[in-house]
ZADO-1210 file (C-alpha; in nm, 4 decimals, padded with zeros to 6 digits):
<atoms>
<atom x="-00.3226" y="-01.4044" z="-01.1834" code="UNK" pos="1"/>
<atom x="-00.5107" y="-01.1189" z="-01.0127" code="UNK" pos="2"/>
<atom x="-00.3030" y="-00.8287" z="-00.8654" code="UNK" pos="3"/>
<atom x="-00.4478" y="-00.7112" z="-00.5385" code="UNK" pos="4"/>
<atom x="-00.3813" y="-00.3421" z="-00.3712" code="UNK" pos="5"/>
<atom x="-00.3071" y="-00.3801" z="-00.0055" code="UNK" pos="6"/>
<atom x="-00.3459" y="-00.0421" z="00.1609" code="UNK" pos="7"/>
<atom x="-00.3993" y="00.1348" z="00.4826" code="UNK" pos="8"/>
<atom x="-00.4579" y="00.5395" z="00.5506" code="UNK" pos="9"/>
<atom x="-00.2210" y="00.7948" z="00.6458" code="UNK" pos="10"/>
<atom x="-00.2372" y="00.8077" z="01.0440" code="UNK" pos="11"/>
<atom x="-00.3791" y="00.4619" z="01.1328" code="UNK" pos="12"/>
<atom x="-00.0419" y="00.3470" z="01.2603" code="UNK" pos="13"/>
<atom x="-00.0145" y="00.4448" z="01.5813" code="UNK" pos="14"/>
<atom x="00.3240" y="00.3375" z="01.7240" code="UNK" pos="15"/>
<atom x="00.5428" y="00.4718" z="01.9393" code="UNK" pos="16"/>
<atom x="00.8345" y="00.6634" z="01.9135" code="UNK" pos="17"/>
<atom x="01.0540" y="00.4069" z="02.0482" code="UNK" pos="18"/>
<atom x="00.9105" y="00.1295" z="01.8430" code="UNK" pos="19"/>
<atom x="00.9381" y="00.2384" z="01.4758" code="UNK" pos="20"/>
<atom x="01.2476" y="00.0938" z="01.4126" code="UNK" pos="21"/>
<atom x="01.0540" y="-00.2817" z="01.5258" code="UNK" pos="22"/>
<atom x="00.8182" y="-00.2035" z="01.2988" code="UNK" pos="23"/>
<atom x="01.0163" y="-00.1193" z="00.9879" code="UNK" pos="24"/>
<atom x="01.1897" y="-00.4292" z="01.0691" code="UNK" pos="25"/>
<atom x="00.8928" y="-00.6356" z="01.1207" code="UNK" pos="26"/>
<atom x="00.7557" y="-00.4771" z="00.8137" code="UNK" pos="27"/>
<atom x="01.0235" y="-00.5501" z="00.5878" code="UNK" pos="28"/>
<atom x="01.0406" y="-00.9284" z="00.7009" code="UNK" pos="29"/>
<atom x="00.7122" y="-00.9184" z="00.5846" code="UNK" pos="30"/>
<atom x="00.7985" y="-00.7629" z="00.2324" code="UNK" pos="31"/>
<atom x="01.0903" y="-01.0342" z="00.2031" code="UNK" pos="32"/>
<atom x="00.8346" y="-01.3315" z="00.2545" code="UNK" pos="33"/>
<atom x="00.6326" y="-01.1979" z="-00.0014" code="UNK" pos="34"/>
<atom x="00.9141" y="-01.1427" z="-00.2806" code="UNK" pos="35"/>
<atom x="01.0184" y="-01.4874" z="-00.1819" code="UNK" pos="36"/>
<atom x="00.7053" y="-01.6191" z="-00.2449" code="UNK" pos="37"/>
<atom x="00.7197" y="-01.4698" z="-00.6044" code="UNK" pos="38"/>
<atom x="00.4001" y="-01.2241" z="-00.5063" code="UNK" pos="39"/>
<atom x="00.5303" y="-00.8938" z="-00.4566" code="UNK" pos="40"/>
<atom x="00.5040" y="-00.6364" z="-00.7255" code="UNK" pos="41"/>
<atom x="00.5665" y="-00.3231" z="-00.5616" code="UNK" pos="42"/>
<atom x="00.4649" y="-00.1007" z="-00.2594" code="UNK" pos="43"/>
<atom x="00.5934" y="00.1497" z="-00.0048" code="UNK" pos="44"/>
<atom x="00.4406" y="00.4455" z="00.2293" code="UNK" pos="45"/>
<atom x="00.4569" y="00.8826" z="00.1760" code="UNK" pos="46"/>
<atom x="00.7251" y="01.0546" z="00.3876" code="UNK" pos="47"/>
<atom x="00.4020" y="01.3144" z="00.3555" code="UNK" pos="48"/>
<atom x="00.0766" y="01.4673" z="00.2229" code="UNK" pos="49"/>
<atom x="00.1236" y="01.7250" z="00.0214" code="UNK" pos="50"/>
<atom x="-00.0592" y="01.6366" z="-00.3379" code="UNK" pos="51"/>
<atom x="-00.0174" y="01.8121" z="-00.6470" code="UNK" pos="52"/>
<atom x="-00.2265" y="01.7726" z="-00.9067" code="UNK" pos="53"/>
<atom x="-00.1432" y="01.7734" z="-01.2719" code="UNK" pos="54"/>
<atom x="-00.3928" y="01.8966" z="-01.5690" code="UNK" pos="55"/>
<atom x="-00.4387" y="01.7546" z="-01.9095" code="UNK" pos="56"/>
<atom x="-00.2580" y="02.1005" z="-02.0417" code="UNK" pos="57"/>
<atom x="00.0027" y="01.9808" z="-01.7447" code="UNK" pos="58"/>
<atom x="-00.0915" y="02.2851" z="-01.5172" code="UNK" pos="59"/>
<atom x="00.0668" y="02.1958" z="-01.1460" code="UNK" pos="60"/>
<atom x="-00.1451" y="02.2986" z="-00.8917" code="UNK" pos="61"/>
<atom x="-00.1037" y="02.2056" z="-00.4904" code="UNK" pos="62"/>
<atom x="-00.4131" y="01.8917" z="-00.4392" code="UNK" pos="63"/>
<atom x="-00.5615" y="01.6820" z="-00.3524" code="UNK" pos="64"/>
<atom x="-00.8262" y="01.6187" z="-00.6514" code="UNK" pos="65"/>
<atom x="-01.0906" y="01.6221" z="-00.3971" code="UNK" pos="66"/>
<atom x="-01.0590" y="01.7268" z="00.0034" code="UNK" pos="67"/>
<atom x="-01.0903" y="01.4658" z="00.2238" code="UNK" pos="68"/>
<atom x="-01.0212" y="01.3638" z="00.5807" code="UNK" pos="69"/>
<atom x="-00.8763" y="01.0325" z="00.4569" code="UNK" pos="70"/>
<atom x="-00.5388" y="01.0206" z="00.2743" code="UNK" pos="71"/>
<atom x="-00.3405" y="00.7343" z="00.2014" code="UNK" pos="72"/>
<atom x="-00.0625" y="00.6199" z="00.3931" code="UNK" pos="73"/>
<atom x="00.1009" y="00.3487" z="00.2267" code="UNK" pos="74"/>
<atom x="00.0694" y="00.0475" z="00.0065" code="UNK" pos="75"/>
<atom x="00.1453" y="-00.3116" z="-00.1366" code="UNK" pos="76"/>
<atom x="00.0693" y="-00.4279" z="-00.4767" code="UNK" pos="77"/>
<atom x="00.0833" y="-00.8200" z="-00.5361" code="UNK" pos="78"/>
<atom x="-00.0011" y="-01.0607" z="-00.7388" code="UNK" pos="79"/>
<atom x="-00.2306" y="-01.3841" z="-00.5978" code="UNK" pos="80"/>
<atom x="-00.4149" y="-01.6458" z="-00.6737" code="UNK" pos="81"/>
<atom x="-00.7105" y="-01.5249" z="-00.5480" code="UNK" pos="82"/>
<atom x="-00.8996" y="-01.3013" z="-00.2987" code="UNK" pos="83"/>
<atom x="-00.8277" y="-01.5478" z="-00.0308" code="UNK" pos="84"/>
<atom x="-00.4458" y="-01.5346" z="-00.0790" code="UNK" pos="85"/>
<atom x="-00.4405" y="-01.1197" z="-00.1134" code="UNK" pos="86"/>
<atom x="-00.6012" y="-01.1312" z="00.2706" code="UNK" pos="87"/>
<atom x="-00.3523" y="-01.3789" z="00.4151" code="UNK" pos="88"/>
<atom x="-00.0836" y="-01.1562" z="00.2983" code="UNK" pos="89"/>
<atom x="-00.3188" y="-00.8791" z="00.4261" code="UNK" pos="90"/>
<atom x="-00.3281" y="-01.0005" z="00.7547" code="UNK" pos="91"/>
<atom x="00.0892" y="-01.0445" z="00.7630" code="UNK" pos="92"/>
<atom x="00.0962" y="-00.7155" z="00.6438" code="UNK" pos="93"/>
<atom x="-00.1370" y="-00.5756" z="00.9105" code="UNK" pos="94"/>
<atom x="00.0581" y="-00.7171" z="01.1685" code="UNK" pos="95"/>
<atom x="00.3743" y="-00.5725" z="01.0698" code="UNK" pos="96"/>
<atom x="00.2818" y="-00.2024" z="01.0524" code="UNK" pos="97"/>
<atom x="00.0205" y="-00.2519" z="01.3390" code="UNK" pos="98"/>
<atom x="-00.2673" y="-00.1203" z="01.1430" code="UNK" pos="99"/>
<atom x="-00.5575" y="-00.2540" z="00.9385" code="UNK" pos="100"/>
<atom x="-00.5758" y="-00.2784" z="00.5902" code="UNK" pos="101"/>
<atom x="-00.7625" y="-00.2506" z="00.2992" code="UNK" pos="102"/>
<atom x="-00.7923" y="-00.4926" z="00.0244" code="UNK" pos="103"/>
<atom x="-00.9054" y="-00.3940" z="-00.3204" code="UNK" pos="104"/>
<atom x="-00.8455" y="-00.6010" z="-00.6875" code="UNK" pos="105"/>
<atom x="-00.7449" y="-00.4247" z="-00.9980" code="UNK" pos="106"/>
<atom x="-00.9561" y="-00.4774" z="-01.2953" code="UNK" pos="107"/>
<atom x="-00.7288" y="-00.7352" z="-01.5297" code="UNK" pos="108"/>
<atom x="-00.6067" y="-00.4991" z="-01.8101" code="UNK" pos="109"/>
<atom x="-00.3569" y="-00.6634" z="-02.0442" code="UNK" pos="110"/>
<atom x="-00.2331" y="-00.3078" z="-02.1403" code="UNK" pos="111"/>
<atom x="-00.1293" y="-00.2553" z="-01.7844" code="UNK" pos="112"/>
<atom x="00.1141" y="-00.5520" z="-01.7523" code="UNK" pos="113"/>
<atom x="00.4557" y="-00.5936" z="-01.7509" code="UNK" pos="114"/>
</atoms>
């Protein structure tokens, strides 16, 4: 089955002080549903953005890669039937940390399976 990456950027949840714990717990029922359904892999969010970036010759140097104005925020990886299925998690997903999301398909590499 396809495995789908379910993401949205650093900053486009914009919730109120007082309503963070709703949406962690909104968030989580969402993460439950999913694992019930047998199609969560993995996911979470950053507690920041501060990048490092690791060589070939393992050099660690502060990142990002490449400066940009976008930076992810946080992320679900799960595994659907089909495009259809990854956006109606999307959408539950969306609603639960009160931000869009972005949907993107990995490319089906048997070397990157459990």
């Amino acid at each position: 089955m396809p495995r789908f990456i379910i993401s949205f950027n650093d900053g486009d949840m914009q919730v109120a002080d007082d309503q963070w714990q709703q949406v962690a717990d909104e968030s989580h029922a969402v993460v439950r549903e999913a694992k019930a359904a047998g199609v969560w892999i993995f996911g979470g969010g950053f507690h920041t953005y501060e990048p490092v970036v690791v060589t070939e010759d393992g050099i660690v140097t502060p990142g990002p890669i490449t400066k940009s104005d976008v930076a992810l925020g946080g992320f679900s990886v799960l595994e659907v039937k089909d495009e259809q299925e990854a956006y109606f998690w999307a959408a539950k997903i969306a609603k639960g940390c009160r931000c869009p999301q972005e949907v993107r398909e990995f490319i089906d590499d048997p070397e990157s399976v459990n």
